[in-house]
BAPA-561752 format. One record per residue (C-alpha): y negated, z negated, x. Coordinates in pm, whole numbers, padded with zeros to 5 digits, always signed. Layout:
! BAPA-561752
YZX ...
END
This chain:
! BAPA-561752
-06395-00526-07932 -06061-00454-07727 -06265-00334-07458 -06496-00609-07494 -06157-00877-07442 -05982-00653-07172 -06255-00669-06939 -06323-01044-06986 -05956-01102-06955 -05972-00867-06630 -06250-01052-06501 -06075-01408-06528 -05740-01297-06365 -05956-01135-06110 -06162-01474-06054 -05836-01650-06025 -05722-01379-05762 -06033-01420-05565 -06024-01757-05549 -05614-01809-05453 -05743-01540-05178 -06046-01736-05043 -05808-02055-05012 -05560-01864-04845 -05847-01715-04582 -05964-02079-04592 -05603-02234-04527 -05553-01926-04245 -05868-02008-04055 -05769-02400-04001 -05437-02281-03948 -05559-02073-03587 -05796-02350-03534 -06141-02168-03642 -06423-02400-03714 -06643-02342-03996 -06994-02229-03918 -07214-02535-03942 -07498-02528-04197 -07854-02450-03975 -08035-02722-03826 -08384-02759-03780 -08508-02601-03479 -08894-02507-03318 -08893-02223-03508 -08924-02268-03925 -08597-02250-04051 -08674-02162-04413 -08786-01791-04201 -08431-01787-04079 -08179-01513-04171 -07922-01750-04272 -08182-01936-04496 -08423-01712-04629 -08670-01847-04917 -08490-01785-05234 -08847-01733-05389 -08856-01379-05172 -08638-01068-05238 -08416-01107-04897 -08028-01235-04948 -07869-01481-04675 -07648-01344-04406 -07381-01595-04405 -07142-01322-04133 -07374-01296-03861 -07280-01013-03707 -07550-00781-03688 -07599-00525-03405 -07949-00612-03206 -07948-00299-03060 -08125+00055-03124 -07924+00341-03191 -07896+00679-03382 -07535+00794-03516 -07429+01025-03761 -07131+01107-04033 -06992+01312-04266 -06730+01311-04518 -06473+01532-04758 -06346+01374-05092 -06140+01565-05344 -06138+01330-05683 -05921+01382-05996 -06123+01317-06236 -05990+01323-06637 -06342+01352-06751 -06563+01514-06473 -06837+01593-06733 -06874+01218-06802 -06881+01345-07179 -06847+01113-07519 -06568+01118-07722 -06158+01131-07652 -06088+01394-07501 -05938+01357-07180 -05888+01650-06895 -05793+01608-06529 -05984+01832-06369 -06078+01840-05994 -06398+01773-05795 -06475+01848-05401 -06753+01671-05272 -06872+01661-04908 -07171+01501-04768 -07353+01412-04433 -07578+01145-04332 -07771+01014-04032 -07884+00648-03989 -08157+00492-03748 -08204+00156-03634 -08492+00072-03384 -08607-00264-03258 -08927-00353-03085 -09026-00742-02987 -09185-00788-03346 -09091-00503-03537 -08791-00352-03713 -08738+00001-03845 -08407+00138-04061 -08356+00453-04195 -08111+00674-04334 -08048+00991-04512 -07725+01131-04719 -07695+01500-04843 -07443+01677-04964 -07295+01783-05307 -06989+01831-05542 -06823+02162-05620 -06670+02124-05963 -06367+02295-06116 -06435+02608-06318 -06556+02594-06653 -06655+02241-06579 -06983+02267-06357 -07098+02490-06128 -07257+02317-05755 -07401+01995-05775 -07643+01865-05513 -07654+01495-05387 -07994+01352-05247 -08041+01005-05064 -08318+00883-04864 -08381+00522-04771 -08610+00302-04523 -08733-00055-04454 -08936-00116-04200 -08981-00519-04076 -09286-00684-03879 -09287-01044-03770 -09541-01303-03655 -09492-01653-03588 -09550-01809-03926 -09394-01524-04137 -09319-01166-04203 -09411-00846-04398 -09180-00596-04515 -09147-00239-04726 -08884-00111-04838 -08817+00267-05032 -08510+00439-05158 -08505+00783-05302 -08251+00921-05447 -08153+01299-05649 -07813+01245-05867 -07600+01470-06038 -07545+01143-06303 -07589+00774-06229 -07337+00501-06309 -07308+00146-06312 -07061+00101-05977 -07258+00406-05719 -07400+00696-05846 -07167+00985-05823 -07000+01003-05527 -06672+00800-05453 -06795+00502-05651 -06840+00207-05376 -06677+00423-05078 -06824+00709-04870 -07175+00591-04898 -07178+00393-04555 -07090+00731-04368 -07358+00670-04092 -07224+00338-04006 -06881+00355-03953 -06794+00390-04267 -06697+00037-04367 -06624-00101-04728 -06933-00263-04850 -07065-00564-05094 -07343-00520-05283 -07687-00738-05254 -07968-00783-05467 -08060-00919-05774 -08308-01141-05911 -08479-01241-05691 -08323-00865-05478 -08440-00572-05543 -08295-00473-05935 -08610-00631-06049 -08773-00347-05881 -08616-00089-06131 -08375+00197-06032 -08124+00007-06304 -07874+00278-06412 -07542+00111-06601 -07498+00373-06937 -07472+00740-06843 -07352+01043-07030 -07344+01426-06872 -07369+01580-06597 -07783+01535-06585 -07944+01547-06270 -08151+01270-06224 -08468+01131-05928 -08540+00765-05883 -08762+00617-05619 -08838+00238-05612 -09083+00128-05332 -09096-00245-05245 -09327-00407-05010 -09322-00825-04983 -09478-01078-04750 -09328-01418-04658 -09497-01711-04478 -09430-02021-04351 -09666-02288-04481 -09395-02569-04292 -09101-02579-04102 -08965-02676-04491 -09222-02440-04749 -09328-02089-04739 -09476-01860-05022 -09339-01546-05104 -09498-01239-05299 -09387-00913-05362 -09465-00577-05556 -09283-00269-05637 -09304+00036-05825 -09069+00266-05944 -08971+00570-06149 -08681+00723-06301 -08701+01118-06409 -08414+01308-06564 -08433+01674-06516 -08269+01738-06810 -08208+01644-07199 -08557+01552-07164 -08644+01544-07547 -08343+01268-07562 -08337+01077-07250 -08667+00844-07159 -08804+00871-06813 -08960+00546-06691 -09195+00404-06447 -09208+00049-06362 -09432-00179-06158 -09330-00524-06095 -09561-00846-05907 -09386-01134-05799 -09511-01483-05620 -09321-01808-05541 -09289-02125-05330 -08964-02224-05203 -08899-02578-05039 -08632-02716-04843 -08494-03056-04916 -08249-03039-04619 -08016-02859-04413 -07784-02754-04736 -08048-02763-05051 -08362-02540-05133 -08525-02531-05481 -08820-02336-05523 -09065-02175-05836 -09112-01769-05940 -09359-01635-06165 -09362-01216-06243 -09460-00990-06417 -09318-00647-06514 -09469-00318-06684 -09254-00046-06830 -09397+00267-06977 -09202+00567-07113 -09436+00897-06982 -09340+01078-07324 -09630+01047-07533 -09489+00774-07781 -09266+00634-07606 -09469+00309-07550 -09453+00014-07314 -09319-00317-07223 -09482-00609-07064 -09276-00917-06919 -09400-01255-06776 -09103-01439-06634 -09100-01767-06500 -08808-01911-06329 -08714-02211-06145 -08395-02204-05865 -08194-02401-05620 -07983-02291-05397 -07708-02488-05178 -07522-02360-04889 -07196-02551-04903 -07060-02458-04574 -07231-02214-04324 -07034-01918-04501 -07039-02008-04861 -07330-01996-05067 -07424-02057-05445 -07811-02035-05653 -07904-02110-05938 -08183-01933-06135 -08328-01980-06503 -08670-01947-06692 -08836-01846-06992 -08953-01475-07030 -09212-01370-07264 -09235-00977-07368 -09435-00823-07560 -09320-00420-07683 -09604-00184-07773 -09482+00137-07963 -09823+00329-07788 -09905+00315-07433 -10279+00223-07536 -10194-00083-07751 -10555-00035-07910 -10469+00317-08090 -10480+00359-08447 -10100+00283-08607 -09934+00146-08244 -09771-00186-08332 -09639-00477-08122 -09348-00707-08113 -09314-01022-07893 -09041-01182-07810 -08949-01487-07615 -08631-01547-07451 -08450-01607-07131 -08397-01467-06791 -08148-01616-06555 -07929-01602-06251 -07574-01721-06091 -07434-01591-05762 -07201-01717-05502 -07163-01570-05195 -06862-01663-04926 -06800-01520-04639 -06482-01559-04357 -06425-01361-04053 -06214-01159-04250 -06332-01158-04587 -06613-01155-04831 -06650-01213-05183 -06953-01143-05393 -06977-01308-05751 -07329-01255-05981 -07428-01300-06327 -07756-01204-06426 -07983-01161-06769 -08294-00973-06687 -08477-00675-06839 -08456-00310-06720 -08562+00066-06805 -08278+00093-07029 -08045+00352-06845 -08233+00647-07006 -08102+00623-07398 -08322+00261-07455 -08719+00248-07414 -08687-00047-07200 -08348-00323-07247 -08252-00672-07220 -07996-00688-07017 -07698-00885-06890 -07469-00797-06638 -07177-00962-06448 -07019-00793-06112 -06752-00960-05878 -06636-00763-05542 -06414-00893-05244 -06334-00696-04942 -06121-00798-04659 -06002-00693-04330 -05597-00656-04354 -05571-00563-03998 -05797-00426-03689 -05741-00078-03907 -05638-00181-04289 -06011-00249-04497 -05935-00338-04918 -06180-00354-05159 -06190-00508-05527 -06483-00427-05722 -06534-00561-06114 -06881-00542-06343 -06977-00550-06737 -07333-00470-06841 -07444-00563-07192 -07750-00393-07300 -07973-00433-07611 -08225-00234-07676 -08607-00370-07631 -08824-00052-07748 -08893+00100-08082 -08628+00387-08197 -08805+00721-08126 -08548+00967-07997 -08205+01123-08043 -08003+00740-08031 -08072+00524-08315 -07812+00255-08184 -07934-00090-08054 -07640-00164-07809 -07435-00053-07525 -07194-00235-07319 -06999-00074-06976 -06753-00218-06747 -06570-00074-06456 -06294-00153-06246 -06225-00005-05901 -06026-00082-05589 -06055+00084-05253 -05832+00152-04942 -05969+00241-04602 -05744+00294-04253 -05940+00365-03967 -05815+00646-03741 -05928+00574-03403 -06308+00526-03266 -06416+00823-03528 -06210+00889-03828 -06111+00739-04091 -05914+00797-04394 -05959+00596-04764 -05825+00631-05131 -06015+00478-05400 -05915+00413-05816 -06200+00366-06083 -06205+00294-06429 -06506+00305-06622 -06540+00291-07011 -06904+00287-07196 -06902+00172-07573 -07199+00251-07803 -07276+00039-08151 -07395+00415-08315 -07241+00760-08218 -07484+00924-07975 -07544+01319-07926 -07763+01557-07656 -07717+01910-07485 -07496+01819-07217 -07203+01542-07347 -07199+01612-07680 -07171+01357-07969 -06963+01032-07960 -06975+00624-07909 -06688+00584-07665 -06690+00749-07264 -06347+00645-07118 -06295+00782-06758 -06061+00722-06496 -06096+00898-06097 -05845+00868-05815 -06023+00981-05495 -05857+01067-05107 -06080+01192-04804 -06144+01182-04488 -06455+01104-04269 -06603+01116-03929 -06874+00947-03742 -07014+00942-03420 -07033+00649-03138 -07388+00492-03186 -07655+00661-02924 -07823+00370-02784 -08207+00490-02804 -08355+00197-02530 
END
């Protein structure tokens, strides 16, 4: 319950900070005599296609900054961390130890444009060398690509991340929290995307995480958009995805998901778009009673872009689910529960040449981190980053997930809930064309309703950790590849 109150009462003084800051970048820009970016007008080509304006039926978010390099190029990175860490084993229970963790990675990113096509891709490696008598050498795995074709009326896209963990969290997986994963390209501060309609209701969800447990995920997305008007288009996308934990297996549930989504989005002008999702969602649990899940959401949104860099949507719908204890619901003593409730979105989006702020709520259903067969979840996650000079980048970075567990009881937790939060905060100076420098804070507490117990973390309800990172990185000049 105290955490429960400190990170609501976090997340309102936060709220209040972001917002004094957005009138103060607001007040600053009409100050130096900066025009907002008008809202987009129709055109000859369909503007509900346009990046700006995407159909919120589809899985693509709205770039309200603009700035996106057009060209090709290839470029490179790599980075050194060293992280104090007062619970490096990400363990349950009090104790608390500062130990020390090394981590260095490298990456490579590609970005290659043809008249109708786009192609990105990048890769991470690297790995964490862990104090002694904490862990031995942990590897890090990352692997993602989306490749883009066009035609006059619409587009077709596929998208697939892969990724090998040492642990998963809510905030990044395991390696700086939100910094040092943008090596590649520049290494800037980032915001997440995503969401429903984006890409979490693929799968890959990971917010509750005990141990040191290496872990593979791959979600594969592929979604078509066309333009049935310069106003309406129709959207539909699938996805499939799968979460394996190497270890801890006779505790943990692996997943595999596959998710089909359709919609219609209309425009009812320059500012306002409403539109109408139906999906549907499978989870299954490989072990051999672990079960399924089947939801059918339905959802009805409107979005409104308020200015051309501020943007809110609204999203809300009934969801029926039905829980199988077998994976053949037609086997002698499987049973079934059905349940109908709710799944729903909020976001707001604003963006100023020197700032951005990111603000979601969402209530959807996911894998269940590994200790649920299958959850309904909410979460809530508020970052701002802003440029403080041509060399200064900050970052403030806020979530809670609240999950409740979906699936029958059938391994080593009995509990039904589990609630984490983090709070993190980032500082980046750039040192020259190539290097840069950053320091990052992160506090992350996860709070179980029953104590909890495997090979790796031990037994416990409460994880309390807190990691102060420094490093350093490098990164080449893009190499222009037309």
């Amino acid at each position: 319950m105290r955490f429960s109150y400190s990170i609501r009462l976090l997340a309102v003084i936060l709220g209040a900070g972001l917002t004094l800051a957005a009138q103060n970048d607001s007040q600053n820009d009409q100050d130096q005599g900066t025009a907002p970016t008008p809202a987009p007008a129709f055109g000859q080509n369909a503007p509900i296609l346009s990046p700006e304006n995407p159909p919120i039926s589809g899985i693509d978010e709205p770039r309200l900054d603009l700035r996106r390099a057009l060209r090709s190029y290839v470029s490179a990175g790599f980075g050194v961390s060293e992280t104090g860490d007062t619970n490096p084993n990400n363990t349950l229970g009090n104790a608390t130890v500062l130990r020390s963790v090394t981590r260095v990675a490298g990456a490579a990113d590609l970005q290659r444009f043809w008249s109708k096509s786009d192609l990105f891709a990048e890769y991470l490696g690297g790995g964490g060398f862990y104090e002694r008598g904490i862990s031995d050498t942990r590897q890090l795995h990352a692997v993602g690509l989306m490749g883009v074709t066009r035609w006059r009326t619409g587009q077709a896209a596929i998208r697939d991340s892969f990724s090998y963990l040492p642990e998963g969290s809510f905030e990044a997986g395991g390696f700086g929290g939100g910094v040092g994963l943008d090596l590649a390209k520049s290494g800037g501060l980032g915001i997440p995307g995503g969401g429903i309609p984006g890409l979490r209701l693929f799968g890959g969800n990971q917010f509750s995480s005990f141990g040191l447990i290496p872990r593979v995920s791959n979600r594969m997305v592929g979604d078509i958009v066309q333009s049935l008007s310069p106003r309406s288009a129709v959207t539909l996308a699938g996805g499939y995805s799968f979460s394996h934990f190497l270890e801890d297996q006779d505790i943990l549930f692996n997943s595999q998901q596959l998710t089909i989504e359709g919609g219609y989005s209309y425009m009812l002008n320059r500012r306002d778009q409403v539109a109408a999702v139906v999906a549907f969602q499978e989870f299954r649990f490989p072990q051999s009673s672990d079960g399924k899940i089947d939801a059918y959401a339905m959802n009805a949104r409107w979005a409104r872009t308020l200015t051309g860099r501020m943007r809110i949507m609204v999203s809300a719908g009934p969801q029926y689910t039905s829980i199988y204890q077998q994976a053949i619901p037609f086997l002698v003593g499987s049973s079934q529960d059905r349940h109908l409730g709710l799944s729903a979105r909020a976001s707001l989006t604003y963006a100023l040449p020197r700032s951005r702020l990111s603000a979601n709520y969402e209530k959807f259903t996911t894998e269940g981190s590994g200790i649920f067969a299958g959850a309904s979840t909410q979460l809530a996650r508020a970052t701002w980053a802003r440029s403080l000079t041509r060399s200064w980048e900050m970052l403030l970075d806020t979530g809670y997930a609240h999950e409740e567990r979906l699936g029958f009881a059938s391994k080593g937790f009995g509990g039904k809930t589990s609630n984490t939060g983090f709070v993190g905060a980032a500082l980046r100076r750039h040192l020259g064309r190539s290097w840069g420098a950053f320091a990052e804070y992160r506090f992350n507490e996860t709070g179980l309703d029953a104590p909890f117990c495997n090979n790796v973390s031990g037994c416990g309800r409460i994880s309390t950790r807190n990691r102060l990172t420094i490093g350093v990185d490098w990164h080449t000049r893009p190499y222009r590849i037309e």
